[in-house]
C-alpha positions in Angstrom: 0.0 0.0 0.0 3.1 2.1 1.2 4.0 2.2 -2.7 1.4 2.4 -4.5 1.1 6.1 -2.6 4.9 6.5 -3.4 4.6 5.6 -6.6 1.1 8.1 -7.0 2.9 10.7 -5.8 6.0 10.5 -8.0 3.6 10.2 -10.9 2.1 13.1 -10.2 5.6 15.1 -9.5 6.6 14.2 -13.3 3.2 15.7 -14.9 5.0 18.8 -15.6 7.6 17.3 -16.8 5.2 15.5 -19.6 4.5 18.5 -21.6 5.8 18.6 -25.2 9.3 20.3 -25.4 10.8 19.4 -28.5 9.8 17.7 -32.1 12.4 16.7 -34.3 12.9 15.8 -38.1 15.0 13.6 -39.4 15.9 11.4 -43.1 17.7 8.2 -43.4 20.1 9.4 -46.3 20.8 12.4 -47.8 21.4 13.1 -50.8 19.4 10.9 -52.8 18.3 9.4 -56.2 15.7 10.8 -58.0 12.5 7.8 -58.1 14.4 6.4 -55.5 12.6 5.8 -51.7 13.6 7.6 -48.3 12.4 7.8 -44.9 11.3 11.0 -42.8 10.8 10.3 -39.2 9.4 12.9 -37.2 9.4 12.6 -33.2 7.5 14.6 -30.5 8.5 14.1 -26.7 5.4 13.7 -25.5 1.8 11.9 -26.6 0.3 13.5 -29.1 -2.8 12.8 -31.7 -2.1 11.1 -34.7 -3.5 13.9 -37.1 -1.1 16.3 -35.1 1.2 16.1 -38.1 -0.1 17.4 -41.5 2.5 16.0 -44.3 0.2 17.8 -47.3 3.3 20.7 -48.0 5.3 17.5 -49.3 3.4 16.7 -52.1 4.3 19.0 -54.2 8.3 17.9 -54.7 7.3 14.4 -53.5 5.7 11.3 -53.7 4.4 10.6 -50.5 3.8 6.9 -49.1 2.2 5.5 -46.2 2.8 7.0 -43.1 2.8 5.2 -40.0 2.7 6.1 -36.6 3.6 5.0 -33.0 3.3 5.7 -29.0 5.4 4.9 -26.9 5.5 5.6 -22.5 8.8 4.5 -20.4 8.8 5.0 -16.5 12.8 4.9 -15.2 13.5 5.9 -11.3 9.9 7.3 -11.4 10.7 9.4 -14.4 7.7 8.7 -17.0 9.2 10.1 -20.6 6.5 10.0 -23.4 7.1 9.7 -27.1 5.4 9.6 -30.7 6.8 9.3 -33.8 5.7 9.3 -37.4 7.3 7.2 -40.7 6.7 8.6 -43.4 8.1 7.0 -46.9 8.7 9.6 -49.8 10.3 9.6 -53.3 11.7 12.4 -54.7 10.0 13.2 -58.3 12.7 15.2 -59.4 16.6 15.7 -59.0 17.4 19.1 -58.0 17.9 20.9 -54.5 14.8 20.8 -52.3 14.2 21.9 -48.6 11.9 19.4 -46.4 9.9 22.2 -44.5 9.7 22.9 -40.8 6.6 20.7 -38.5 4.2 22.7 -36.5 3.2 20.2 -33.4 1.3 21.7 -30.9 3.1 24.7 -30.6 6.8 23.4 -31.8 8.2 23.3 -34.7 10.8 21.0 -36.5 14.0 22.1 -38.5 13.7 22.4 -41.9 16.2 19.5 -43.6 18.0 20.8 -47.1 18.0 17.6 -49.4 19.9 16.8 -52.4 18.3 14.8 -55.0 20.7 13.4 -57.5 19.9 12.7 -61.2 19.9 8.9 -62.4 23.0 9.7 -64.1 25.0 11.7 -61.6 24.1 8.8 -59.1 26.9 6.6 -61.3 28.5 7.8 -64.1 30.1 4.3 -65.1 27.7 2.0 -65.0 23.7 1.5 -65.2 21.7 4.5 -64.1 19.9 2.1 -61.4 23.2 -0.3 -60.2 23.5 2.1 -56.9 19.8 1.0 -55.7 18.4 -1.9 -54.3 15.3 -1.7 -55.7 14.1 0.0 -58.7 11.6 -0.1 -61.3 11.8 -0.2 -65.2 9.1 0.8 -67.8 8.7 0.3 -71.5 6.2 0.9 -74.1 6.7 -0.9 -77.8 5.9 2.1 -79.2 6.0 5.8 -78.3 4.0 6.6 -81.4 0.3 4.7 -82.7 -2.9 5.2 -84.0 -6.0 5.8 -81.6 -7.4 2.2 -80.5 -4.5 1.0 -82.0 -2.5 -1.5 -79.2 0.7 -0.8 -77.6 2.6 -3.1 -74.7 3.9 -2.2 -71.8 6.7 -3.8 -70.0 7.0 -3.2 -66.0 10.0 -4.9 -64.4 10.6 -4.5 -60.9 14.6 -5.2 -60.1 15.5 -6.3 -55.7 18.9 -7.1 -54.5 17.9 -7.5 -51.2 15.5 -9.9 -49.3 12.0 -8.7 -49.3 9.7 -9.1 -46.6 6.8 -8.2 -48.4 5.9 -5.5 -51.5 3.1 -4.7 -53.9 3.6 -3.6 -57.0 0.2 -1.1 -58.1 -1.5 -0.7 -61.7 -0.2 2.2 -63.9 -2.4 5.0 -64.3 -3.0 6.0 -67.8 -6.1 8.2 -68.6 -8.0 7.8 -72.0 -7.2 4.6 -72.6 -8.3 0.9 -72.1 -5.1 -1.5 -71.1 -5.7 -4.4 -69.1 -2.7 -6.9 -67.7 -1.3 -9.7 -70.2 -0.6 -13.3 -68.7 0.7 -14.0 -65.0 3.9 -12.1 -63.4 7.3 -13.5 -64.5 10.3 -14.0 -62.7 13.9 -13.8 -63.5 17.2 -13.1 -62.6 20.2 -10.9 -63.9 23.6 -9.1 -63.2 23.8 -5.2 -62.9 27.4 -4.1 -62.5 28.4 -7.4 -60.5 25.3 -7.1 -58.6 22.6 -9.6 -59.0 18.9 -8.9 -58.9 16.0 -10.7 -58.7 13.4 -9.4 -61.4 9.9 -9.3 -61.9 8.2 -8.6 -65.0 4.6 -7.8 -66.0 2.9 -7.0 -69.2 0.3 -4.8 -70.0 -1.7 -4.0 -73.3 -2.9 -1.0 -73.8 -5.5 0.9 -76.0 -5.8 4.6 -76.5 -9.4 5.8 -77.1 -7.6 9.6 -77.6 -5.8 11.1 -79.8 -3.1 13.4 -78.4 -0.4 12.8 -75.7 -1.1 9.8 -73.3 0.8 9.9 -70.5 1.8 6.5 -69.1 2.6 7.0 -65.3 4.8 4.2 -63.7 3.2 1.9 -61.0 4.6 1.9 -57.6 6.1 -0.7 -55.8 5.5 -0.4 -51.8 6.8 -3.0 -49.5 9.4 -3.7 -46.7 12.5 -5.1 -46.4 15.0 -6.9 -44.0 16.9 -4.5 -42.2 20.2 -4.9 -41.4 20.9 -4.6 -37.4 24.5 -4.7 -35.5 23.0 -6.3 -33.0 23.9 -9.6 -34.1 23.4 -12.1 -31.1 20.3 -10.5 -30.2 17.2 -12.3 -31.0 15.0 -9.5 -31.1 16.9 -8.1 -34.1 15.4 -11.0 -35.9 12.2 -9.8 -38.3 13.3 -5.7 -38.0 11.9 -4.3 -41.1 12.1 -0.8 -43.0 9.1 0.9 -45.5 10.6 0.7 -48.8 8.9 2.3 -52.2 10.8 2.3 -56.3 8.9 4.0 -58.7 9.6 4.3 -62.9 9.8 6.7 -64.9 6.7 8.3 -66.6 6.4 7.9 -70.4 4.6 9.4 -73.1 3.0 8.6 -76.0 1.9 10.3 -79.4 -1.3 9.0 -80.2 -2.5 10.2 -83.9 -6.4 10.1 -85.2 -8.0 8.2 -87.9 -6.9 9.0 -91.3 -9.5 11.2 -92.7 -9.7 8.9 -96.0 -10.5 6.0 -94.4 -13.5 4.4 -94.6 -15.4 1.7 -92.7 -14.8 0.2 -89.5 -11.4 1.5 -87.9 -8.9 -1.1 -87.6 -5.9 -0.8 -86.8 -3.4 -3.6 -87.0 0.0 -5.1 -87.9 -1.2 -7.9 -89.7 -5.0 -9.2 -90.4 -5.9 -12.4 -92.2 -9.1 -14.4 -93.3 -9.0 -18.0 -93.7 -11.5 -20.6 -94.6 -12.4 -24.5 -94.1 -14.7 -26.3 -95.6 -15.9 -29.9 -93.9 -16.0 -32.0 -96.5 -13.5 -30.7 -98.5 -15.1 -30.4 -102.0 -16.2 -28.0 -104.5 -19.3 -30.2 -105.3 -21.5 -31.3 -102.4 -25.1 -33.3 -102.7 -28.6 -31.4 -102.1 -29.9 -31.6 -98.1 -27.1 -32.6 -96.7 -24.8 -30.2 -94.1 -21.6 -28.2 -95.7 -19.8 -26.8 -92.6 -17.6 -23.6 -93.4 -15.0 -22.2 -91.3 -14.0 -18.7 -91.5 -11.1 -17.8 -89.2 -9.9 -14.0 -88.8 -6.6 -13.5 -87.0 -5.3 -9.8 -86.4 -1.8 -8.8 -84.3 -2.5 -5.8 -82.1 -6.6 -5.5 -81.6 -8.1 -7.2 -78.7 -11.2 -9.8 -79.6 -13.7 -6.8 -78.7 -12.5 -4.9 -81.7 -12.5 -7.5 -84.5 -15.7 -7.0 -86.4 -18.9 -9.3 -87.3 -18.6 -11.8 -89.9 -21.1 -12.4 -92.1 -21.9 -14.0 -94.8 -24.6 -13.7 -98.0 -25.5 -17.1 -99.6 -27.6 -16.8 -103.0 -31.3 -18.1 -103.3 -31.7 -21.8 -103.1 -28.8 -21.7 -100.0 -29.8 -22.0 -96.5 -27.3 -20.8 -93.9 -27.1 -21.6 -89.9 -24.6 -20.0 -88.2 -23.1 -20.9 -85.0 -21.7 -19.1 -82.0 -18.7 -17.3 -82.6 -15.6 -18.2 -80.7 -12.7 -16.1 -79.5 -9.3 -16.4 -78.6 -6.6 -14.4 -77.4 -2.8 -14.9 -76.9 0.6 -13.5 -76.9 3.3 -13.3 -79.6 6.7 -11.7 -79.1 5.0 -9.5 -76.9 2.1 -9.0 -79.5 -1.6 -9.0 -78.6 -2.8 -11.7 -81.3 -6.4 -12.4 -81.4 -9.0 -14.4 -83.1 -12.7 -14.8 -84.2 -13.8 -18.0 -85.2 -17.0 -18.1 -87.0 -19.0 -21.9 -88.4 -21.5 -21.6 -91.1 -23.5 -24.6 -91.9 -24.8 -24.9 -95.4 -27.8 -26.6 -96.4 -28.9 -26.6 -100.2 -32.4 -27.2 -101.1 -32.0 -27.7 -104.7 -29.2 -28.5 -107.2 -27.5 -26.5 -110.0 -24.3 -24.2 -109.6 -24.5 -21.3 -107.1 -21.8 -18.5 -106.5 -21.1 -17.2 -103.0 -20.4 -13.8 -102.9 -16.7 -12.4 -102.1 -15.7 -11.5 -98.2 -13.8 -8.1 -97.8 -12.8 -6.8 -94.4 -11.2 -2.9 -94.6 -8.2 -2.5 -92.3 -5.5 0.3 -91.7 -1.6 -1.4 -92.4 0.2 0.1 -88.9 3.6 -1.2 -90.6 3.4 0.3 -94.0 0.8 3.0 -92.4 -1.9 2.2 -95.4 -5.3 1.6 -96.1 -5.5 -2.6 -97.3 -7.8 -5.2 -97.6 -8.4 -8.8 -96.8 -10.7 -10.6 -99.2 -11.9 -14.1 -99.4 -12.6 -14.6 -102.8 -16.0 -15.2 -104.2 -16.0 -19.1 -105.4 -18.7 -21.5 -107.3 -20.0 -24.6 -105.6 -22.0 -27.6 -107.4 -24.6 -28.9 -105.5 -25.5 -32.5 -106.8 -28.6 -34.9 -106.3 -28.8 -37.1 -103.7 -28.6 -40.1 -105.0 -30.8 -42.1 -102.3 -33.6 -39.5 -103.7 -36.2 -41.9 -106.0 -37.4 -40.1 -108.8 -40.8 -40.9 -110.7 -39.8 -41.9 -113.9 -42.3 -39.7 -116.6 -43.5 -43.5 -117.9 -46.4 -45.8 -117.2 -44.3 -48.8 -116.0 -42.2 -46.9 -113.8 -45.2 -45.0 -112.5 -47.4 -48.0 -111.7 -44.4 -49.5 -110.0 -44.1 -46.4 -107.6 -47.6 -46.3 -106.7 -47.6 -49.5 -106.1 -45.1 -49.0 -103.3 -46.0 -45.9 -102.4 -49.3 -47.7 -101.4 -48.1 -50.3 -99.2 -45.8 -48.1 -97.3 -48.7 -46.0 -96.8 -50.7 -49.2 -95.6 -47.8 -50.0 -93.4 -47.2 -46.4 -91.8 -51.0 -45.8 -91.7 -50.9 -49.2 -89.4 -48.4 -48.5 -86.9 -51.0 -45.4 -85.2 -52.6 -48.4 -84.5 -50.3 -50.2 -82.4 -47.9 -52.1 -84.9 -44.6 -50.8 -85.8 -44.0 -48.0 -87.8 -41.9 -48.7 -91.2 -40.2 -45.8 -93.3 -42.3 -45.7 -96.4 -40.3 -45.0 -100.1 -40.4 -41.4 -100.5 -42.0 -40.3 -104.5 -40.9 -37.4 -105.6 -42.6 -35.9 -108.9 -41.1 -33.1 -110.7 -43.2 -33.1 -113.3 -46.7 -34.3 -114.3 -46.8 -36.7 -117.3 -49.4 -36.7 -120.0 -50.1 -40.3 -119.9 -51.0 -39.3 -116.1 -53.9 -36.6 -117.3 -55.0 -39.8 -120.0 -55.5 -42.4 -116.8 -57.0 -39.5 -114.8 -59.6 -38.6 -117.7 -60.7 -42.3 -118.1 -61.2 -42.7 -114.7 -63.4 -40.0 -114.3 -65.1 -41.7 -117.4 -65.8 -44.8 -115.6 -66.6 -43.1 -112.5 -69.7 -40.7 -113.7 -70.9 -43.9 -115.8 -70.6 -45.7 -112.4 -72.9 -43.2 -110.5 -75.1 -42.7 -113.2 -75.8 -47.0 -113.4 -75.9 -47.0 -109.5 -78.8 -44.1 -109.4 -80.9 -46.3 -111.9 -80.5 -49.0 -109.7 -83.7 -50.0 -107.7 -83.7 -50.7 -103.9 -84.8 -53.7 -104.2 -81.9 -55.2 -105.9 -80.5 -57.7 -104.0 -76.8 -57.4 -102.7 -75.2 -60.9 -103.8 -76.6 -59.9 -106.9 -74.5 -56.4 -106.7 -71.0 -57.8 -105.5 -69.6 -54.6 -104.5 -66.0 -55.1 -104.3 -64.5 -53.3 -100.9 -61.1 -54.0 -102.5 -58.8 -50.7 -102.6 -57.4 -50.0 -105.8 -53.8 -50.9 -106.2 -52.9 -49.1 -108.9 -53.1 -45.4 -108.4 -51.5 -43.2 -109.3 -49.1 -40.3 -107.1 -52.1 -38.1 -107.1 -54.7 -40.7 -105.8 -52.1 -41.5 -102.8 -51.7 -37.8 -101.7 -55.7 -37.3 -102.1 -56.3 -40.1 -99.0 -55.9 -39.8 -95.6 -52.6 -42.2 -95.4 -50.3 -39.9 -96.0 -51.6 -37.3 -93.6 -52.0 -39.9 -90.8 -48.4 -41.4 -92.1 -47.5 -38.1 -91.0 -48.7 -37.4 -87.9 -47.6 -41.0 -86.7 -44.1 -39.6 -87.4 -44.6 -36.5 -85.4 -45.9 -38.7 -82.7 -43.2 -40.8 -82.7 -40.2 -38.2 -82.9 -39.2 -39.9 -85.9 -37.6 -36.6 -87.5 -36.3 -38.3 -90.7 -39.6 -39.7 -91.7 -41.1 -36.7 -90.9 -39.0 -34.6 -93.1 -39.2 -37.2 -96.2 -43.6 -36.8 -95.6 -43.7 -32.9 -95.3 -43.2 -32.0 -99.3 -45.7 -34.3 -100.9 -48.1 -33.9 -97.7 -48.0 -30.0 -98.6 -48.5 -31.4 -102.5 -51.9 -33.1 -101.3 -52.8 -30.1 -99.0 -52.1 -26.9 -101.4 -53.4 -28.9 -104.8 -51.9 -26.9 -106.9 -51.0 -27.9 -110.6 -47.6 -28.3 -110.2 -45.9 -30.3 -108.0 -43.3 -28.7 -104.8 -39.8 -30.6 -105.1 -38.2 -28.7 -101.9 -39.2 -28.0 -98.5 -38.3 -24.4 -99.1 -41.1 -24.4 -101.3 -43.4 -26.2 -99.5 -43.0 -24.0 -96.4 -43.3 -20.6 -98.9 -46.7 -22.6 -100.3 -48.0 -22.7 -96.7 -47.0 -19.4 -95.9 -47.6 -20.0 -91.6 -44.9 -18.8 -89.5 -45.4 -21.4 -86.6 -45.1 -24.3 -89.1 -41.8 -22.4 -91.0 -40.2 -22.1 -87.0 -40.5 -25.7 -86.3 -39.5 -27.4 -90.0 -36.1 -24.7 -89.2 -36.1 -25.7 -86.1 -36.2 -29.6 -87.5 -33.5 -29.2 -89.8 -31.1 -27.9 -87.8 -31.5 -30.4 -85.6 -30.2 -33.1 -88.3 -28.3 -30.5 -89.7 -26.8 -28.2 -87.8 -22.9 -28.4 -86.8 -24.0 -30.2 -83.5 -26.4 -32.6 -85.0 -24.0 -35.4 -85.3 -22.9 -35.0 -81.4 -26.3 -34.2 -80.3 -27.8 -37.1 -77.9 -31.4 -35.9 -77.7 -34.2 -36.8 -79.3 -35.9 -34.4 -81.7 -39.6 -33.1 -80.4 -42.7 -34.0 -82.7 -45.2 -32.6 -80.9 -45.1 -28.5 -81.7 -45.3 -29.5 -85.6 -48.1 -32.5 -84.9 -50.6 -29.6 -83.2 -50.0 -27.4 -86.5 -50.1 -30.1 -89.0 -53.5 -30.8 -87.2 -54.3 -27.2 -87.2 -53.4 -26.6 -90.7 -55.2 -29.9 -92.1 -58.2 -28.5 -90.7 -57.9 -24.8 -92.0 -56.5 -25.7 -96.1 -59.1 -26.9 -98.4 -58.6 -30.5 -99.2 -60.4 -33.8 -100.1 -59.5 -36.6 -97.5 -62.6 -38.6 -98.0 -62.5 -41.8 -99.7 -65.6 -43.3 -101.5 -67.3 -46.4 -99.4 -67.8 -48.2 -102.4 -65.3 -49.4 -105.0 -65.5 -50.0 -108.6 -66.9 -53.3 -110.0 -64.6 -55.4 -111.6 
């Protein structure tokens, strides 16, 4: 108890004693190298507020760091002694003669320090203008001279000869312009002078959306490293660390505007190709079946959000679906390369010789400073029949033979809504009526009105044995009489049912024949879509073909959908004028 009262009274004895009396300023080196780090430490002899010291007249000769402060409180022989004391890290922006002014601190004031900073070339006059520093930091730009949007590089290497305890290295600040960082950091190591360094490098492209002078500022590395202390078989002198801070030098670039002669999209670049594939490899290809065509554009120094659209115009008779675009960058002897990637798939609905029109893509030459062009030239393909296609031949033998089998695949399909399997029916194409069919059709009719007219003379009271109707379909119709019934339509919708995508592509063209009756025959399913003229049934037949044709239809594992198209094949049977009835009696023999 005795002491604490001893040691009360001695505390209060020394009060006076804690008042501020003195604030001092001091640097850790002087002179020093311009864009090279120093410390200020400033240190009041008693316990003041943080914000005490105000380091905003620095700013103007300086780059000023981070600034840390601490407190510390000591009692010896009853003697309390107070201190705080600020770190401040600063480069110098400039070499020249500078004065560090005085500190106001609660009434006291710190001397003003005269500092030399040297010039880079001053600081060694026989070697490399950074070998006297530990740490220092290098910037490049490939060109000090481009185009607006046009790409430049630049190069940030951050050179340590000492053991760092930890840094960060910041992001340059460049105004008007997009850049963005290239790749991960790298990490090397050279000689300076006889003094090795440990080097990191980063790479950043950049993109000026300005013309005039860009100013590329140098990022900042701030960190700390291992000090050095004399106090050797101490083990608290393990883990001392000093603020250190490198900075490079500011650059500037001339960035000109768009030729005023130039016309279309701006591009500039170094180099810009077009390259094409085609899969299969052939100038002549069969009708309704997939032609994939690659179109590859590569350009050196644009970024993939600056390569333009590609497109491409097919001529009547084509159909094109294009697929998503892919893109790609990467890095070339320090060149931004990228690339679109574009697949076309090619479906042609009919055969003959087509011409696809050229490709040209305007660009601005950066190397010969030019307007050029890249063309894909414009090239003829042949489009061939498919030869699994059965044709009606234009004579009687061949077209009783057709009908024939056109009639029992219709029996068979028409058989499978009701339970039994469903078998792929030949598919009868006519492209053109014959006259020998218009002869048959004319006698028919013939035999049909003298039919009716016998029937209506006929008296009820003849008896039915004596009639023999035969309930025997006729065999041999013709293409016309098969597309008049119902088989075909339900032959359709069975398919539909049945997601059976093939069958229901082979059934659509001579279903719209029977449906439209119009005096001449459709060949294509382009036409037969443009002959219905509904947009719900045009979505799903494009829908259905790029499902077997499209770029992904060989890799797809689904199952195509029938049931959109079976509600509008319903709906449109319904709404077109047609004759689906079939007469309950049959001819006499």
């Amino acid at each position: 108890m005795v002491r604490i009262i001893i040691w009360c009274i001695g505390f209060l004895l020394t009060l006076p004693a804690m008042a501020l009396t003195q604030v001092t300023a001091t640097v850790d080196k002087n002179p020093v190298m311009a864009k090279e780090s120093f410390i200020l430490e400033v240190v009041a002899d008693d316990d003041v507020n943080a914000n005490a010291f105000d380091i905003s007249a620095l700013s103007k000769d300086f780059i000023v760091g981070q600034t840390s402060v601490s407190s510390q409180t000591s009692m010896i022989n009853y003697t309390t002694t107070r201190t705080t004391r600020w770190t401040t890290l600063l480069i110098a922006k400039k070499s020249g003669n500078f004065v560090i002014p005085a500190f106001s601190i609660k009434n006291q004031q710190t001397t003003p320090i005269n500092l030399k900073v040297l010039s880079q070339s001053n600081a060694n006059k026989n070697g490399n203008k950074n070998s006297q520093q530990d740490i220092f930091v290098e910037t490049e730009v490939s060109s000090t001279e481009v185009y607006v949007q046009q790409q430049l590089s630049l190069t940030v290497k951050l050179h340590f000869s000492v053991d760092l305890k930890r840094g960060n290295l910041s992001q340059p600040v460049i105004e008007n312009a997009n850049f963005t960082q290239i790749g991960q950091d790298k990490e090397s190591s050279t000689i300076i002078n006889g003094k090795r360094y440990r080097v990191f490098e980063r790479l950043y492209a950049i993109s000026p959306q300005k013309s005039g002078q860009l100013i590329v500022k140098s990022p900042i590395f701030s960190g700390e490293i291992v000090k050095a202390s004399s106090r050797r078989s101490n083990f608290l002198s393990f883990g001392e660390s000093k603020p250190v801070s490198a900075i490079g030098e500011d650059l500037t670039v001339s960035v000109l505007p768009i030729p005023k002669t130039y016309q279309g999209t701006w591009l500039p670049s170094e180099l810009l190709s077009l390259h094409q594939e085609w899969q299969p490899s052939s100038e002549s290809f069969i009708v309704g079946e997939p032609i994939t065509r690659t179109i590859t554009l590569t350009a050196a120094g644009l970024s993939e959000e600056q390569l333009p659209a590609i497109t491409m115009p097919l001529p009547h008779g084509l159909k094109v679906y294009p697929d998503q675009t892919e893109l790609h960058t990467g890095m070339n002897n320090n060149r931004l390369v990228s690339q679109k990637v574009k697949n076309f798939v090619i479906v042609a609905s009919k055969t003959g010789k087509f011409t696809l029109p050229e490709i040209i893509i305007p660009w601005w030459n950066t190397v010969t400073d030019q307007y050029q062009q890249t063309v894909i030239p414009s090239q003829i393909i042949t489009i061939l029949p498919n030869p699994e296609n059965i044709t009606v031949d234009n004579n009687i033998e061949n077209s009783t033979t057709n009908t024939a089998s056109t009639n029992n695949a219709g029996m068979s399909d028409s058989s499978s809504i009701s339970g039994t399997p469903l078998q792929k029916p030949n598919t009868v194409i006519i492209y053109q009526s014959s006259w020998l069919q218009w002869l048959f059709l004319a006698l028919w009719l013939l035999t049909a009105s003298a039919w009716f007219i016998s029937y209506k003379l006929r008296t009820r009271q003849a008896s039915v044995k004596s009639s023999k109707p035969s309930h025997k379909p006729i065999k041999n119709k013709t293409s016309a009489d098969y597309t008049s019934n119902k088989d075909l339509y339900l032959t359709l919708l069975a398919a539909c049912k049945q997601n059976n995508g093939e069958l229901t592509l082979n059934l659509l063209t001579p279903w719209v024949n029977c449906l439209a009756q119009t005096t001449r025959q459709l060949s294509s399913l382009d036409e037969a879509i443009i002959e219905i003229n509904d947009d719900d049934f045009s979505t799903e037949v494009n829908e259905l073909q790029q499902f077997y044709f499209g770029k992904n239809s060989q890799n797809n594992q689904n199952t195509w959908q029938g049931n959109n198209l079976l509600g509008i094949i319903h709906r449109l049977h319904k709404e077109q004028p047609h004759n689906d009835s079939q007469p309950s009696f049959s001819l006499n023999p």
